[in-house]
CHARMM-style PDB file with segment names, atoms N, HN, CA, C and O in Angstrom:
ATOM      1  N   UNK     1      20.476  35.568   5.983  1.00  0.00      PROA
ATOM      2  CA  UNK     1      19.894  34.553   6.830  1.00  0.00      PROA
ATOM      3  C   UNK     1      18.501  34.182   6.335  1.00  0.00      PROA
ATOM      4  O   UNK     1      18.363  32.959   6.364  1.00  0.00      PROA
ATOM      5  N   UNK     2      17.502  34.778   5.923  1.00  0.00      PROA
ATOM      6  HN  UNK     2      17.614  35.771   5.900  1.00  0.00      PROA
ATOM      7  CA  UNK     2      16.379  35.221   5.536  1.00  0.00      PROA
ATOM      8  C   UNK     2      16.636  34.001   3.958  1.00  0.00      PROA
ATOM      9  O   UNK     2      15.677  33.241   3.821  1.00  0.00      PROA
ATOM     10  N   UNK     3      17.508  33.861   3.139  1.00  0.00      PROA
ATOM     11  HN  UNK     3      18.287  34.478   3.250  1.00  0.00      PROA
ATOM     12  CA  UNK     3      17.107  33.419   1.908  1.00  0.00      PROA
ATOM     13  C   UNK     3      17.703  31.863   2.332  1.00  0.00      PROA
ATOM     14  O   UNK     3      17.630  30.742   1.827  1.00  0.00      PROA
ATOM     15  N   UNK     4      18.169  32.299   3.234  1.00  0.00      PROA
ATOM     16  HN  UNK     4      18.228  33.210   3.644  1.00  0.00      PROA
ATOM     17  CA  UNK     4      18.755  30.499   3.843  1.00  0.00      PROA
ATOM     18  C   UNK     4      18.138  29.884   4.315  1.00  0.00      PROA
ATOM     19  O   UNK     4      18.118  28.706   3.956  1.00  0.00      PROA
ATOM     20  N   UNK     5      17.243  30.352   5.439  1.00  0.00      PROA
ATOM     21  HN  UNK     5      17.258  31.308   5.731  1.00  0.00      PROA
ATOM     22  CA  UNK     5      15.782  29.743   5.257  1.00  0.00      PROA
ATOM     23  C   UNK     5      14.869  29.297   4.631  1.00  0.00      PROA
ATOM     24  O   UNK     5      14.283  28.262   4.948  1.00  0.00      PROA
ATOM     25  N   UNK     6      14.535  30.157   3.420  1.00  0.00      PROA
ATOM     26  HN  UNK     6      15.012  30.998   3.163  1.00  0.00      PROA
ATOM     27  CA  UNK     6      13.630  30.494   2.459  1.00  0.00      PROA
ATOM     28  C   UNK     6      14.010  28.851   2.047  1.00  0.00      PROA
ATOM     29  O   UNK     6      13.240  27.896   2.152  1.00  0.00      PROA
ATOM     30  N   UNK     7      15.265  28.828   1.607  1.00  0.00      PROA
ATOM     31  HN  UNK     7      15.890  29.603   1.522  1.00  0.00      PROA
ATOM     32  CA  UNK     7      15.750  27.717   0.590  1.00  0.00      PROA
ATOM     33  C   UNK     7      15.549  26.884   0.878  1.00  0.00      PROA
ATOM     34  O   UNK     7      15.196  26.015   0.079  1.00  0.00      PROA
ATOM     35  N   UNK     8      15.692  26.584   2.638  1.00  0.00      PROA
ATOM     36  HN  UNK     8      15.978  27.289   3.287  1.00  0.00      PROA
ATOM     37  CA  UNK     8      15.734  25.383   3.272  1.00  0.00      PROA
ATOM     38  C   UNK     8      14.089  24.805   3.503  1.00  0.00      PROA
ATOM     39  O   UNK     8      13.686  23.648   3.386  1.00  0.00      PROA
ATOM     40  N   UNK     9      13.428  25.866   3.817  1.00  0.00      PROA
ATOM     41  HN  UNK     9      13.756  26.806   3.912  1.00  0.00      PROA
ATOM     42  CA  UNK     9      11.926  25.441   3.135  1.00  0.00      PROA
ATOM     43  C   UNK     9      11.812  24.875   2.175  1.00  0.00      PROA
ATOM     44  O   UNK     9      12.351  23.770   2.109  1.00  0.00      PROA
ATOM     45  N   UNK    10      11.151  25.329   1.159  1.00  0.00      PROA
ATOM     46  HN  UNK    10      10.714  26.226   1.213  1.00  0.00      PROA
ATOM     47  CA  UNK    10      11.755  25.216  -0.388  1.00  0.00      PROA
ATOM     48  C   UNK    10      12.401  23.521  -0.714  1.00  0.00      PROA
ATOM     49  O   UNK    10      11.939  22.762  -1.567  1.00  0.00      PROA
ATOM     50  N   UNK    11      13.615  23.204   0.252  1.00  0.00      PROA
ATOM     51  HN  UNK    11      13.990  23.820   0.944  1.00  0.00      PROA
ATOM     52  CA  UNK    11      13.740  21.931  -0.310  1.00  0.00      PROA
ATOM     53  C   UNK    11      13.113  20.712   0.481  1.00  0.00      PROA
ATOM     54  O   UNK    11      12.806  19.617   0.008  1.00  0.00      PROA
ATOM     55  N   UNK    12      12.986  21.154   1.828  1.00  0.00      PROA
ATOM     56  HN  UNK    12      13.236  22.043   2.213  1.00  0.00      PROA
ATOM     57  CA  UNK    12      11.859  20.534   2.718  1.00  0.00      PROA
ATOM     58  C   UNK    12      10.674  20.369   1.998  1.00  0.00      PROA
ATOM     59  O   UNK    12      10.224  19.238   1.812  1.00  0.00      PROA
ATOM     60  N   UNK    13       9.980  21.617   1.465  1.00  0.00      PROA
ATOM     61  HN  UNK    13      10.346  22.535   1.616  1.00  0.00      PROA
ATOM     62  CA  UNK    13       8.141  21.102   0.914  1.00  0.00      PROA
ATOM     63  C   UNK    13       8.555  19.975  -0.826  1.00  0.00      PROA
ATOM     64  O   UNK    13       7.846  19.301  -1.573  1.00  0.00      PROA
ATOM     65  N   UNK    14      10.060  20.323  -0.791  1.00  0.00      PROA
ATOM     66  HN  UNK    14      10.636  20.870  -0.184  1.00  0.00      PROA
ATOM     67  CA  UNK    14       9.983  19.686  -2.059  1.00  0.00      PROA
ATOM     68  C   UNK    14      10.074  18.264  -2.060  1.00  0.00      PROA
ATOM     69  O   UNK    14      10.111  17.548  -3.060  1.00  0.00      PROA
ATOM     70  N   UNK    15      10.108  17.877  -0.767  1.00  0.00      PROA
ATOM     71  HN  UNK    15      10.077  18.459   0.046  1.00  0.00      PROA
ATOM     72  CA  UNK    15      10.752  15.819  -0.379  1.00  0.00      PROA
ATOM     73  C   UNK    15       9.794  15.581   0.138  1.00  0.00      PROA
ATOM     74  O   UNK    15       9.536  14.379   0.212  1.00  0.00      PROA
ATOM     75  N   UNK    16       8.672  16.674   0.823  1.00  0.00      PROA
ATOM     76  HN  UNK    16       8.881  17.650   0.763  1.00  0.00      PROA
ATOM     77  CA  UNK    16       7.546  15.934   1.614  1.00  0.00      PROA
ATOM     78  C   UNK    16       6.367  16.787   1.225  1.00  0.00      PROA
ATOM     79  O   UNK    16       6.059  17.924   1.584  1.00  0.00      PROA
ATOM     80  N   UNK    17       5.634  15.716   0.178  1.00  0.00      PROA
ATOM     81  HN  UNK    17       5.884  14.792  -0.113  1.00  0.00      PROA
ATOM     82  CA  UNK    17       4.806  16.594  -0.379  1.00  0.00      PROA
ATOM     83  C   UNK    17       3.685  16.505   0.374  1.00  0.00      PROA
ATOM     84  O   UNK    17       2.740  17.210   0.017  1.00  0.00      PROA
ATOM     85  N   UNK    18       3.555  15.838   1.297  1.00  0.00      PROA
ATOM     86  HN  UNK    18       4.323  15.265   1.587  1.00  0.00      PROA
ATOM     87  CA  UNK    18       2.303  16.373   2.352  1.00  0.00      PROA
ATOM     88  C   UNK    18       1.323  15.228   2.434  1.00  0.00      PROA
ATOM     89  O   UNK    18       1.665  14.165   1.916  1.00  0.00      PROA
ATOM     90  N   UNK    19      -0.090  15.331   3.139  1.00  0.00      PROA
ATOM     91  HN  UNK    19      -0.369  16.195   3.561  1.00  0.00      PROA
ATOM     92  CA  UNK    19      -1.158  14.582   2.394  1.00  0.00      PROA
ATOM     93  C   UNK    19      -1.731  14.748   1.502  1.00  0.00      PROA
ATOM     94  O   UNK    19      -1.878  15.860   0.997  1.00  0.00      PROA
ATOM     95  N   UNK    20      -2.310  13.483   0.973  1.00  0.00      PROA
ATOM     96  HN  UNK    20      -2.191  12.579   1.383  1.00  0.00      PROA
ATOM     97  CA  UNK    20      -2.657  13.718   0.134  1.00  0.00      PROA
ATOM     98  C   UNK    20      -4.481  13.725  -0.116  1.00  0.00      PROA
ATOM     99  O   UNK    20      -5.206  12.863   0.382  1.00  0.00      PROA
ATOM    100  N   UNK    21      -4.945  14.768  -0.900  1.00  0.00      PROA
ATOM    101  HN  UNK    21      -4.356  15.468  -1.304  1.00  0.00      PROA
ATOM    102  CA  UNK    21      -6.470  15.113  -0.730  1.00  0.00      PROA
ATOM    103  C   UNK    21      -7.378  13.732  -0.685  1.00  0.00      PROA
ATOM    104  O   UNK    21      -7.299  12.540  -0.979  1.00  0.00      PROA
ATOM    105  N   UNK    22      -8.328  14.736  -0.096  1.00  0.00      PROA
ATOM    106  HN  UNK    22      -8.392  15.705   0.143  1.00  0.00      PROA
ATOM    107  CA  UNK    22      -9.890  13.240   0.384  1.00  0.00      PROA
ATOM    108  C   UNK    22      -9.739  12.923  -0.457  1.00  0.00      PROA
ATOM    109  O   UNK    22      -9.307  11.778  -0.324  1.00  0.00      PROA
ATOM    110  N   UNK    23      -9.830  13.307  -1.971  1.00  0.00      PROA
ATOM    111  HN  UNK    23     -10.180  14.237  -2.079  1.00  0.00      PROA
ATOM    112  CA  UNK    23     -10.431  12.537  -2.895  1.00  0.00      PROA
ATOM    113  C   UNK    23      -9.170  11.304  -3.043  1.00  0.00      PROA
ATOM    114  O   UNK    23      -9.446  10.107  -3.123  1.00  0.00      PROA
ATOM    115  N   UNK    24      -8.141  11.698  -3.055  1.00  0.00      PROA
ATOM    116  HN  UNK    24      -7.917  12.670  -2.989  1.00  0.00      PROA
ATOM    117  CA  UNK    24      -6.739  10.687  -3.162  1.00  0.00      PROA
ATOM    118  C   UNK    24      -6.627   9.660  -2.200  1.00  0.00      PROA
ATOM    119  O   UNK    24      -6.234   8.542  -2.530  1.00  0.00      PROA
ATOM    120  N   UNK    25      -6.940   9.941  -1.031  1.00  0.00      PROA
ATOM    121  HN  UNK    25      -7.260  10.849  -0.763  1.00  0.00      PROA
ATOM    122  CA  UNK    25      -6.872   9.267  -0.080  1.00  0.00      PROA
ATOM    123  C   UNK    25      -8.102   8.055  -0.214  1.00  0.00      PROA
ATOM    124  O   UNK    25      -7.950   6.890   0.152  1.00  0.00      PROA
ATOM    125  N   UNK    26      -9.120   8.519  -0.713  1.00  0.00      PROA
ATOM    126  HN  UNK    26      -9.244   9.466  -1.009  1.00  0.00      PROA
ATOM    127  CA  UNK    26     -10.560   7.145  -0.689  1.00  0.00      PROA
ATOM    128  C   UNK    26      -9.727   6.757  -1.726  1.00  0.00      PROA
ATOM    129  O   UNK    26      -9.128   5.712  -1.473  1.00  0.00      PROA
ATOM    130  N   UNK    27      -9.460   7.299  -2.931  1.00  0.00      PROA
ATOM    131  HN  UNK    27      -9.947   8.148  -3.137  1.00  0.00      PROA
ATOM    132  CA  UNK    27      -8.923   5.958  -3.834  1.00  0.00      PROA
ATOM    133  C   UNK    27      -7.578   4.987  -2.981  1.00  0.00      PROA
ATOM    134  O   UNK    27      -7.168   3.892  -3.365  1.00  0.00      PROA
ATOM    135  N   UNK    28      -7.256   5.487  -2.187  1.00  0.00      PROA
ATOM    136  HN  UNK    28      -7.589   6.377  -1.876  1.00  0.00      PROA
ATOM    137  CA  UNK    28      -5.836   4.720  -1.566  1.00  0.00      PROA
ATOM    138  C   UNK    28      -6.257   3.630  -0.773  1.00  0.00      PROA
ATOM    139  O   UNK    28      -5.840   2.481  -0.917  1.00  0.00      PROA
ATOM    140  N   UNK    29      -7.414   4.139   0.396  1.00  0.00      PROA
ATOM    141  HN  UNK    29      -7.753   5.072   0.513  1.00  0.00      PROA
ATOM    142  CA  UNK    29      -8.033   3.579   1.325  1.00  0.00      PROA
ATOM    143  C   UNK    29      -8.637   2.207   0.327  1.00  0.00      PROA
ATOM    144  O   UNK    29      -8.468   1.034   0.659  1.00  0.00      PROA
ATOM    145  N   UNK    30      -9.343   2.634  -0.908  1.00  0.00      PROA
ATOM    146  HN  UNK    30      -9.480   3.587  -1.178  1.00  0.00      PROA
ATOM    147  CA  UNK    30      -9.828   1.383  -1.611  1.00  0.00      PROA
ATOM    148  C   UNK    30      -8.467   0.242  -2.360  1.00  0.00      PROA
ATOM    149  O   UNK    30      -8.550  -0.975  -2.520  1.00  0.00      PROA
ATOM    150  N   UNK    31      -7.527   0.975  -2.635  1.00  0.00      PROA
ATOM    151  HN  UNK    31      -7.459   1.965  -2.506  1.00  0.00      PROA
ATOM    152  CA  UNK    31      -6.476  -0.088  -2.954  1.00  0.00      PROA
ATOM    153  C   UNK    31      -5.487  -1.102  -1.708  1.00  0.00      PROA
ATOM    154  O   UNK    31      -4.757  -2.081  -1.867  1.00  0.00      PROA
ATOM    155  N   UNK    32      -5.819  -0.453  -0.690  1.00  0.00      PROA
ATOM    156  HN  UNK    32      -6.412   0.342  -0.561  1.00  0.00      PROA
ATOM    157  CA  UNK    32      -4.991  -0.909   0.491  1.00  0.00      PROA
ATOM    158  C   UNK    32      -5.970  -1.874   0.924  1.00  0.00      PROA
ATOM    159  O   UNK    32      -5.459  -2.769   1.596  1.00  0.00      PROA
ATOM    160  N   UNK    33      -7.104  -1.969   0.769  1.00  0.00      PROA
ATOM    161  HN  UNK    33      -7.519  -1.242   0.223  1.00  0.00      PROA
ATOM    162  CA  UNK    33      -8.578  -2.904   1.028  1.00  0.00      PROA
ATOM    163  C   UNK    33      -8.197  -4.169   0.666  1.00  0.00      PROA
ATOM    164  O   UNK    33      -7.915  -5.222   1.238  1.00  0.00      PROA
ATOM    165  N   UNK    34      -8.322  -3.474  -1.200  1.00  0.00      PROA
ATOM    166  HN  UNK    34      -8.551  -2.619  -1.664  1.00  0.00      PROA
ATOM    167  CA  UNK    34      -8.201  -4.254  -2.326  1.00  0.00      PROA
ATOM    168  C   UNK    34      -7.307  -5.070  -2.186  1.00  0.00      PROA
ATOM    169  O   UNK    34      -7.533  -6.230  -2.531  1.00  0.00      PROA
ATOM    170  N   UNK    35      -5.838  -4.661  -1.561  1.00  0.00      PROA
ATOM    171  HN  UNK    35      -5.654  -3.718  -1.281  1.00  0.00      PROA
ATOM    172  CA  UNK    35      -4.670  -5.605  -1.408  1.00  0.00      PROA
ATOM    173  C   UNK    35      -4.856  -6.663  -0.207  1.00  0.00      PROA
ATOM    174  O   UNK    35      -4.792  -7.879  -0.382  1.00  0.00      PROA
ATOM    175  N   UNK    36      -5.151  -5.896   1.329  1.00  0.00      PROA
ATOM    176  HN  UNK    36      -5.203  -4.908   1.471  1.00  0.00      PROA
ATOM    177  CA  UNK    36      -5.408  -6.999   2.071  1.00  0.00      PROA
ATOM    178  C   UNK    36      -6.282  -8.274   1.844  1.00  0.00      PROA
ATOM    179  O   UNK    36      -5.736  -9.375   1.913  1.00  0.00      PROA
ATOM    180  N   UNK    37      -7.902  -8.149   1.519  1.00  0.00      PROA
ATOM    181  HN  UNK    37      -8.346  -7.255   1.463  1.00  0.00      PROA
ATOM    182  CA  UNK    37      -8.696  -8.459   0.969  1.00  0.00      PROA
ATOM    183  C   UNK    37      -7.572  -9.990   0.805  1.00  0.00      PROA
ATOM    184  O   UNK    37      -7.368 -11.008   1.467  1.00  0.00      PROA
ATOM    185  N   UNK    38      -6.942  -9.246  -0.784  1.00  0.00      PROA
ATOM    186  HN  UNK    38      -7.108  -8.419  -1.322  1.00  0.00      PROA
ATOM    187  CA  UNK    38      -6.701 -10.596  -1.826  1.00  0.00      PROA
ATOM    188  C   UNK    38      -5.623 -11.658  -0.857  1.00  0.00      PROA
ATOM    189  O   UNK    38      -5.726 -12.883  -0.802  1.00  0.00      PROA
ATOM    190  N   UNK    39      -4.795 -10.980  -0.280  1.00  0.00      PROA
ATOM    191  HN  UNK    39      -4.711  -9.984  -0.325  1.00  0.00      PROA
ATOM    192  CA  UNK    39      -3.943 -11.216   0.685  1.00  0.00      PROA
ATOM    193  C   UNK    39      -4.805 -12.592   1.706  1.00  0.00      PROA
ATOM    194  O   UNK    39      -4.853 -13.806   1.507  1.00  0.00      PROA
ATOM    195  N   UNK    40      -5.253 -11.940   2.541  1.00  0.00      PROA
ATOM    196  HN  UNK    40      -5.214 -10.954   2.703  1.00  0.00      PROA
ATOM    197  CA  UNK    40      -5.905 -12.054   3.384  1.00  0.00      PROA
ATOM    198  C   UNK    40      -6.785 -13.760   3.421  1.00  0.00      PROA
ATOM    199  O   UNK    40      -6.896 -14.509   4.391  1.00  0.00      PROA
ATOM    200  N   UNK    41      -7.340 -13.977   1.889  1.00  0.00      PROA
ATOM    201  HN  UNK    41      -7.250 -13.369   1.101  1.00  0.00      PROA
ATOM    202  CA  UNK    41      -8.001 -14.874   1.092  1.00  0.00      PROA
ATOM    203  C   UNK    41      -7.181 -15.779   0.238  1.00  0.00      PROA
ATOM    204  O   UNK    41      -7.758 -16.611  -0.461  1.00  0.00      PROA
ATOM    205  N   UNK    42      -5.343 -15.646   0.238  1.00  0.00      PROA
ATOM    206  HN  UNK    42      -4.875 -14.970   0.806  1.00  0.00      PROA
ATOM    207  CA  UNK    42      -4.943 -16.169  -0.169  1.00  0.00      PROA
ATOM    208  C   UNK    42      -3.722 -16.899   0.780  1.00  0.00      PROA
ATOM    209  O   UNK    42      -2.976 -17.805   0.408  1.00  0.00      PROA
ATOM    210  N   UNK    43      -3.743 -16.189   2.204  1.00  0.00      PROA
ATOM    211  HN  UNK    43      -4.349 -15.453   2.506  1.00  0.00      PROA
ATOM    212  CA  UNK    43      -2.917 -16.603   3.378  1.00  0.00      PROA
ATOM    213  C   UNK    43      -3.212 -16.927   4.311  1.00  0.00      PROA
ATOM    214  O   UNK    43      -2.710 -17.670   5.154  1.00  0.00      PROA
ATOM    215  N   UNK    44      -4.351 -16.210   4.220  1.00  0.00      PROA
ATOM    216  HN  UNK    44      -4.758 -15.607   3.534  1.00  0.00      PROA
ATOM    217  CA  UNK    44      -4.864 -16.417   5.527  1.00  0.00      PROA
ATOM    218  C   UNK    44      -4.931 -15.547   6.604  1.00  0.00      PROA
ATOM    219  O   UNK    44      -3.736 -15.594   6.899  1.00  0.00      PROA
ATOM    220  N   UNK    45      -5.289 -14.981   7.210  1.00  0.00      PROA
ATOM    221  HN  UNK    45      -6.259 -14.943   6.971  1.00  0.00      PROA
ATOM    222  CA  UNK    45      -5.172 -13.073   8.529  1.00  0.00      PROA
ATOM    223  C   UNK    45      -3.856 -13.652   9.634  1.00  0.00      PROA
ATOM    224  O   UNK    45      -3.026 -12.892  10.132  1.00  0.00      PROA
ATOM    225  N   UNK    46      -3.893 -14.823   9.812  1.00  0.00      PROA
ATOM    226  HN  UNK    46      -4.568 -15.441   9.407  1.00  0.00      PROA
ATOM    227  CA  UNK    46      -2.179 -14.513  10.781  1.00  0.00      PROA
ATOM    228  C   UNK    46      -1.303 -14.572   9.862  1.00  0.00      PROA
ATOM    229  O   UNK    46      -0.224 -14.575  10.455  1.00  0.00      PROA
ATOM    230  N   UNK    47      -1.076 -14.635   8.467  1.00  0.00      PROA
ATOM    231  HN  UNK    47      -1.953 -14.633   7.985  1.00  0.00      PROA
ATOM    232  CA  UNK    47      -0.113 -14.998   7.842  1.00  0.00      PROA
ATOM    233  C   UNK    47       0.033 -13.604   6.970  1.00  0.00      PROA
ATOM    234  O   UNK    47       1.142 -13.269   6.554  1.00  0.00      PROA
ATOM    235  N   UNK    48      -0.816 -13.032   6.787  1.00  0.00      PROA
ATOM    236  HN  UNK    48      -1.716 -13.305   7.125  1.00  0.00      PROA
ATOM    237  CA  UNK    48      -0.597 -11.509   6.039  1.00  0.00      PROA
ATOM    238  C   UNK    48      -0.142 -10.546   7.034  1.00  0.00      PROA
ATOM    239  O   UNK    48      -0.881 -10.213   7.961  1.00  0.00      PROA
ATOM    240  N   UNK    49       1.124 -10.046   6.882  1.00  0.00      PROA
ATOM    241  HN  UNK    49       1.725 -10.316   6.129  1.00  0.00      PROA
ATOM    242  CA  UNK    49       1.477  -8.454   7.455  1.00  0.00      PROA
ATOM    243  C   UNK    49       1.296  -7.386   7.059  1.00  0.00      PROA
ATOM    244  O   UNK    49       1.789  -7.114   5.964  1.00  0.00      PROA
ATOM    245  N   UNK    50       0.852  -6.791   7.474  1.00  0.00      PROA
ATOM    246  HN  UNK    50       0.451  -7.012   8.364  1.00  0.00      PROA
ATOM    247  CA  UNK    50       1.116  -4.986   7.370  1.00  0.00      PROA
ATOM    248  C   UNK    50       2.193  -4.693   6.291  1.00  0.00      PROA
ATOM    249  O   UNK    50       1.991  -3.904   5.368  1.00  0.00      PROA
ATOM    250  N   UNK    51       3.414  -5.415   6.476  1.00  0.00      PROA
ATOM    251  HN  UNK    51       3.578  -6.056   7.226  1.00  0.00      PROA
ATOM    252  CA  UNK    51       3.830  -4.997   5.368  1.00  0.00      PROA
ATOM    253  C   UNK    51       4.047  -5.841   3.989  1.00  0.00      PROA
ATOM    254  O   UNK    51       4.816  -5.566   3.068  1.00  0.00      PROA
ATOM    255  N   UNK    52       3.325  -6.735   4.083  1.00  0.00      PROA
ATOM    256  HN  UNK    52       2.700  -6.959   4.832  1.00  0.00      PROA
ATOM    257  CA  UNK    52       2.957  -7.437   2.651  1.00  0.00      PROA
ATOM    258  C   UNK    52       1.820  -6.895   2.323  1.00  0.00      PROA
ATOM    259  O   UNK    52       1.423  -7.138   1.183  1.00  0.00      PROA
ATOM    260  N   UNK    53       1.035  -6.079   3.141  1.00  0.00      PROA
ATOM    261  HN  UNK    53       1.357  -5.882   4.067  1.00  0.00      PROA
ATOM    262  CA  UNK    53      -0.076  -5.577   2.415  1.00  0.00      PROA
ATOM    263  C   UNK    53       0.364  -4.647   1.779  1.00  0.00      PROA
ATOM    264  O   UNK    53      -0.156  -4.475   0.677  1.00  0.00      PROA
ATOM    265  N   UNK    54       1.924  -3.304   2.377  1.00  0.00      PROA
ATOM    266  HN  UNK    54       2.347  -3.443   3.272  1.00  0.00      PROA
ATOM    267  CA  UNK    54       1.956  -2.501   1.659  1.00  0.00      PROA
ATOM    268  C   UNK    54       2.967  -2.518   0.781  1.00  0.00      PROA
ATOM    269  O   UNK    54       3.262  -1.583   0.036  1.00  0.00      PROA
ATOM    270  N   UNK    55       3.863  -4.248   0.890  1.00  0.00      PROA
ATOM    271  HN  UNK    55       3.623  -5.007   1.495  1.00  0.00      PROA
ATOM    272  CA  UNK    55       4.181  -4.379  -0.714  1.00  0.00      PROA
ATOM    273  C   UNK    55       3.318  -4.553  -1.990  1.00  0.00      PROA
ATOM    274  O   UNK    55       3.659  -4.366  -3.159  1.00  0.00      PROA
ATOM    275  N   UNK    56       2.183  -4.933  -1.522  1.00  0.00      PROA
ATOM    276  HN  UNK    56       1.906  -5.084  -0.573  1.00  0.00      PROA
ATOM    277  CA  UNK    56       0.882  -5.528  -2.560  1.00  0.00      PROA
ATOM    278  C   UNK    56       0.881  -4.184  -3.652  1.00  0.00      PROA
ATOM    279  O   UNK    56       0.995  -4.177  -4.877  1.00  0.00      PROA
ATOM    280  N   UNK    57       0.745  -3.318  -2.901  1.00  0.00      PROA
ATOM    281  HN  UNK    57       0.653  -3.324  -1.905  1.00  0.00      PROA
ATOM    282  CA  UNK    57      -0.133  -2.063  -3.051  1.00  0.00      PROA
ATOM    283  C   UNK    57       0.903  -0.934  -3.609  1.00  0.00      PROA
ATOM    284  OT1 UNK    57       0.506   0.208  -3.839  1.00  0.00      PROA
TER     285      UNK     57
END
């Protein structure tokens, strides 16, 4: 029972690798900017979604 677990961990941490560190995250926070930003200046703010920003990106 014990290694059936183990495993099932194991393939769980392996599909969700978690967050990702401060330092990863400010570079993300600056590309998700970067995308609305251009977005934003090229559509206009009712015309950009959430998720055209995170096709941009």
């Amino acid at each position: 029972m014990y290694r059936y677990i183990l495993e099932r961990c194991k393939q769980a941490s392996a599909r969700r690798p978690g967050r990702p560190s401060w330092k990863d995250s400010e570079g993300l926070t600056l590309q998700i900017l970067d995308a609305a930003t251009k977005l934003f200046a090229a559509h206009g703010y009712a015309a950009t979604s959430m998720e055209k920003i995170a096709t941009a990106c």
